[in-house]
C-alpha positions in Angstrom: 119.2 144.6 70.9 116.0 144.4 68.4 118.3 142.6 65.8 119.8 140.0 68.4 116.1 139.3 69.4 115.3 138.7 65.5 118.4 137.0 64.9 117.3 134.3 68.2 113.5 134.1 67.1 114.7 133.1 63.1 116.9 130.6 64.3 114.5 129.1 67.0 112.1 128.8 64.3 113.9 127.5 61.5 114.8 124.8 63.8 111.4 122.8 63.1 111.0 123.2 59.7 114.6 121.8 59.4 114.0 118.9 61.1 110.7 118.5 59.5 112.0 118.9 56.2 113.8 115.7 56.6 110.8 114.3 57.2 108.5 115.0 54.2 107.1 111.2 54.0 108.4 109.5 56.8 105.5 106.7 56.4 106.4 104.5 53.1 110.6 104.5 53.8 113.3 103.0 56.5 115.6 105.8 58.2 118.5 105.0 59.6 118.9 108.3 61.5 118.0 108.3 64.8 116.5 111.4 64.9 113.6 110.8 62.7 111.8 108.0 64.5 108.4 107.2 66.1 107.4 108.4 69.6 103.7 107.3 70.8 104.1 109.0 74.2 105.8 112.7 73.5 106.3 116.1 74.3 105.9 118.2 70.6 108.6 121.1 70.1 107.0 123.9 69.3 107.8 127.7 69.3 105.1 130.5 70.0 103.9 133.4 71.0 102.6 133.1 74.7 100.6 135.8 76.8 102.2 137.1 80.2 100.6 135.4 82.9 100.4 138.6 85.2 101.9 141.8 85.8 105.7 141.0 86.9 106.7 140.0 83.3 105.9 140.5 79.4 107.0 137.3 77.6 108.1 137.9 73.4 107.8 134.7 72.7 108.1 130.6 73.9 110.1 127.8 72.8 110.5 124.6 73.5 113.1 123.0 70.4 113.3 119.2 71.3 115.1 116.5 70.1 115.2 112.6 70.5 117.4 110.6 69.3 116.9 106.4 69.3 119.5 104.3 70.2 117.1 101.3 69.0 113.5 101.8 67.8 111.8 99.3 65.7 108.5 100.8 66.2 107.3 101.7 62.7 108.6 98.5 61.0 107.2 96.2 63.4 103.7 98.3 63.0 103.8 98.5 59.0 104.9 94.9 58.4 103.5 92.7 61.6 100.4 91.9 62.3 100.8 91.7 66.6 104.7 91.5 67.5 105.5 94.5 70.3 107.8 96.6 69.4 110.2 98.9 71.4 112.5 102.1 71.8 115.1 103.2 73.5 116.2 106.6 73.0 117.3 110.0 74.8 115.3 113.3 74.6 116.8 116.8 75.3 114.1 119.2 76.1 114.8 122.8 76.4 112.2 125.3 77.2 113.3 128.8 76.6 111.2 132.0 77.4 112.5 135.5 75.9 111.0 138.6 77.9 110.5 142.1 76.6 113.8 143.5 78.7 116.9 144.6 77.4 119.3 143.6 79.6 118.7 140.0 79.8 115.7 139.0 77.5 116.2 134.9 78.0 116.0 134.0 81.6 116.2 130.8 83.6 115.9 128.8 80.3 114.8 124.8 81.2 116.4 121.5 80.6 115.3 118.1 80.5 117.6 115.4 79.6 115.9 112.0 80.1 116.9 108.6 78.9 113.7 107.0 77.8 112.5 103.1 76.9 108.7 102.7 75.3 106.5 99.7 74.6 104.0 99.7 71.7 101.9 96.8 71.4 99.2 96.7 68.5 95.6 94.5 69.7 94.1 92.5 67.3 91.1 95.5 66.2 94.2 97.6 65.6 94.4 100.0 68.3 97.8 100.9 70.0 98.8 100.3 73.5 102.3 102.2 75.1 104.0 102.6 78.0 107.1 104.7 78.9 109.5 104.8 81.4 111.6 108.5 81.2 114.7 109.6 83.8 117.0 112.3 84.4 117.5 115.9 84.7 115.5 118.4 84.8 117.0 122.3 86.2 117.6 125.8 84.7 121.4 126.0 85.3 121.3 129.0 87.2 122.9 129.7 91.1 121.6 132.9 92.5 118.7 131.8 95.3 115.3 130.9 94.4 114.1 133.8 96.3 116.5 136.2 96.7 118.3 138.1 93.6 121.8 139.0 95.7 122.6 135.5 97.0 123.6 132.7 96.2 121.6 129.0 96.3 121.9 127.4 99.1 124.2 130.1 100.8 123.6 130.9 105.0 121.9 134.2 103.5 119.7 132.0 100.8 119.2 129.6 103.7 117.5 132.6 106.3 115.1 133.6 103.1 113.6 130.1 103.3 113.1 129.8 106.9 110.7 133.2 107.0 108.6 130.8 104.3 105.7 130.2 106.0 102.2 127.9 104.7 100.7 132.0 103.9 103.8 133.7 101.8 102.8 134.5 98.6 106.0 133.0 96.6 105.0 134.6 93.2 105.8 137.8 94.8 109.1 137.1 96.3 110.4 134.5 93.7 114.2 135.5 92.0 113.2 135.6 88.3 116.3 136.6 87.3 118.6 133.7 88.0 117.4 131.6 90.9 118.0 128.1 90.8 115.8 125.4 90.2 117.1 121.7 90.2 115.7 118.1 90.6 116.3 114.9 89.3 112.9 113.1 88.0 111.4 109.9 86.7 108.4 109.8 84.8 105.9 106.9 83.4 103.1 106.9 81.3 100.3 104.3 79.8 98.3 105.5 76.2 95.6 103.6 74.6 94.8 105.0 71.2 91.8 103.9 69.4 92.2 103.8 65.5 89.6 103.9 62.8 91.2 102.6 59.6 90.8 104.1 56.0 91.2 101.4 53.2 94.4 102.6 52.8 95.1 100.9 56.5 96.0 104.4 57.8 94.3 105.7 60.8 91.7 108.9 60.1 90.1 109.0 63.2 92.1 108.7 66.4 91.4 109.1 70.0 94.4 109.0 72.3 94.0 109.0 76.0 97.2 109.1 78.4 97.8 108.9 82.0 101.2 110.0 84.0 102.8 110.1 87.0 106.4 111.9 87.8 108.4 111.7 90.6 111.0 114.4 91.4 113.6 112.5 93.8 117.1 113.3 94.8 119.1 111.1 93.3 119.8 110.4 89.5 118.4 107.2 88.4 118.0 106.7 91.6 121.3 105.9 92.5 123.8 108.8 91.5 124.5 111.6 94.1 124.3 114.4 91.6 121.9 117.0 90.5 119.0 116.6 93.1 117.0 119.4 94.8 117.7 121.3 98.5 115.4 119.8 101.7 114.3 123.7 101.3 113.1 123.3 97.7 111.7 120.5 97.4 109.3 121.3 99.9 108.0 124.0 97.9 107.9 121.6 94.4 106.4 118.5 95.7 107.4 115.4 94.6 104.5 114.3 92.9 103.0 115.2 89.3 100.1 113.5 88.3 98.9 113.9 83.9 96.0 113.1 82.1 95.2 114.2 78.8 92.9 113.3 76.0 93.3 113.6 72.2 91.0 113.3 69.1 92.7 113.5 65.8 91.1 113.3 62.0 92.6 113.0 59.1 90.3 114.7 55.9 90.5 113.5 52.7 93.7 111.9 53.2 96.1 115.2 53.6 94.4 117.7 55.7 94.6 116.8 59.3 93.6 118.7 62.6 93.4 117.7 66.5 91.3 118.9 69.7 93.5 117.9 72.5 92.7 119.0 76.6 95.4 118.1 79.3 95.3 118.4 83.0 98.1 118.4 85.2 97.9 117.9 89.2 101.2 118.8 91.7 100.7 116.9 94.8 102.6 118.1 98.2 103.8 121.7 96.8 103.6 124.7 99.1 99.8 126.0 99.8 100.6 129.0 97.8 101.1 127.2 94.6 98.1 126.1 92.2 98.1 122.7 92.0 95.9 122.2 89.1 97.6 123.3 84.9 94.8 122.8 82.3 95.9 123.0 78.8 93.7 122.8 76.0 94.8 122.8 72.0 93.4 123.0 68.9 96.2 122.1 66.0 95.9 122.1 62.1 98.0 120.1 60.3 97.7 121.6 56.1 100.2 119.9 54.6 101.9 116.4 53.6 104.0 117.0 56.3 104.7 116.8 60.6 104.6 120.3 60.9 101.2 122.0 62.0 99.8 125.1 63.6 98.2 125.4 66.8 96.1 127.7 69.3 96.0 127.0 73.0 94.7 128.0 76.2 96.6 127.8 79.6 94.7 127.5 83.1 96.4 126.9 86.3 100.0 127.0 87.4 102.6 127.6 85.1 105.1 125.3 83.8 108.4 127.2 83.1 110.3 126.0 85.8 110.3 128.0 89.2 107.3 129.7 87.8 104.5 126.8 88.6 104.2 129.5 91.8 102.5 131.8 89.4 99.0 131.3 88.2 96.9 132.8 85.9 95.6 131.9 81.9 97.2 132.0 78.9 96.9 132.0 75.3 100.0 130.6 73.0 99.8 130.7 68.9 102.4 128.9 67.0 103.8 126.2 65.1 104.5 122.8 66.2 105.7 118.9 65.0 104.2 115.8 65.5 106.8 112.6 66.1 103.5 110.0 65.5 101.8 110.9 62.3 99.7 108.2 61.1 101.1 104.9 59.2 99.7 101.9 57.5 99.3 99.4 60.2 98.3 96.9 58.6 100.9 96.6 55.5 101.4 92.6 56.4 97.8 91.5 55.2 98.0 93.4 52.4 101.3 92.1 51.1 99.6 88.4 51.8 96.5 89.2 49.9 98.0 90.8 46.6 100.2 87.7 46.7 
């Protein structure tokens, strides 16, 4: 068992630094893979070590290995080589979120799954800052079927179905919650607005950044809104609520050109879950960036619910240590006027 936990950690972890690899300089050139394109609103992959939130489980180690992949995204050509044209991206993101747990018979439980079809908006003012919107739906469950509160049946079974009707506003659900393979499932649309203020170097890259974003995501029954597949129970979604409400705050600096680090705090707000769950997640970061590359090193510190899945009924503080990848590094912005004025 110690070797199969090894063998899962190395290749969780060399999956950044592969993809990051690829991705040495990806200012100056034009890719034409999908993968390797620019995001301003983002969820970082990342994989850590992460404290146990209390006394029911000892987490090894957190992961969260995410891909997107463009099916159009003109965003850093339009920025390097216009001076105010929008540009735009469409694009699909798979985001898993896997937990391993100091227990031999089934270390990785109720791992998460996001697949969302996204479209963003980046629009450059005139004193170079960046504005973005994003519009992100789909999937979001851990593909498991035993009920959310109750290990020996199944979801949404007449025995599953009795287990939610003792519920009541006082029941502690951390306590009774299945953590072995109870279901969670719900179809969701999320949408977001940055601003980013940019200080320019004379090489027209940013070195001083402050990035604030807003959110809002809805969990709703339907796909898309229109496709009768994956959605939640009347009994569960009671207990989510269907309202998520984001706002987090970013400073970034760039020193002497290679050396980059970030302070970043987010706060996340559940609205209509059941009175037993925290409704507040706070989340602040410091990251390091050392080298020419995406790929940077960060420390953080959890308050509030959590956010694997069922567990946002548990509350409590973390700290996570790890590494981490950033889909917007800083770019020249500004590469049009300087083409004109060496002319």
């Amino acid at each position: 068992m110690k070797s199969i936990k090894l063998y899962l950690f190395a290749l969780i972890f060399s999956f950044p630094i592969f993809i990051n690899a690829q991705v040495i300089d990806s200012i100056p050139k034009e890719s034409t893979s999908g993968f390797k394109d620019y995001y301003p609103i983002n969820v970082k992959p990342s994989v850590s070590y992460l404290s146990s939130m209390n006394n029911k489980e000892s987490i090894l180690f957190d992961a969260k290995p995410i891909v997107y992949y463009s099916f159009f995204n003109n965003m850093r050509k339009v920025m390097q080589y216009s001076t105010h044209k929008p540009s735009f991206a469409s694009y699909v993101t798979f985001q898993p979120h896997i937990r391993m747990y100091d227990e031999t018979s089934q270390p990785v439980k109720t791992p998460s799954y996001r697949v969302l079809v996204g479209w963003q908006h980046l629009i450059k003012t005139k004193n170079d800052n960046f504005i973005a919107y994003a519009v992100e739906s789909g999937h979001y469950s851990n593909g498991q079927s035993g009920c959310a509160f109750h290990e020996e049946h199944d979801d949404e079974s007449t025995n599953c179905n009795l287990m939610y009707d003792i519920i009541t506003p006082e029941t502690d659900l951390s306590n009774i919650l299945n953590r072995k393979n109870g279901n969670f499932s719900t179809n969701t649309t999320k949408v977001s607005v940055n601003y980013r203020f940019n200080n320019i170097n004379s090489n027209d890259k940013p070195y001083q950044v402050f990035s604030i974003t807003g959110s809002w995501e809805l969990y709703h029954y339907r796909m898309f809104g229109f496709i009768d597949k994956g959605g939640y129970s009347k009994s569960d979604i009671k207990i989510y609520g269907r309202n998520r409400f984001g706002l987090e705050g970013e400073y970034i600096h760039t020193y002497k050109g290679k050396f980059r680090y970030s302070i970043g705090q987010k706060f996340e707000l559940i609205q209509g879950a059941h009175k037993s769950v925290e409704p507040l997640r706070s989340e602040t970061t410091g990251t390091i960036y050392p080298f020419a590359k995406d790929i940077g090193f960060f420390v953080s510190y959890f308050y509030g619910h959590d956010n694997y899945n069922y567990r946002f009924v548990d509350s409590g503080s973390q700290i996570n240590i790890g590494v981490t990848w950033d889909w917007f590094t800083p770019f020249q912005i500004k590469r049009a006027q300087k083409i004109r004025n060496s002319k």
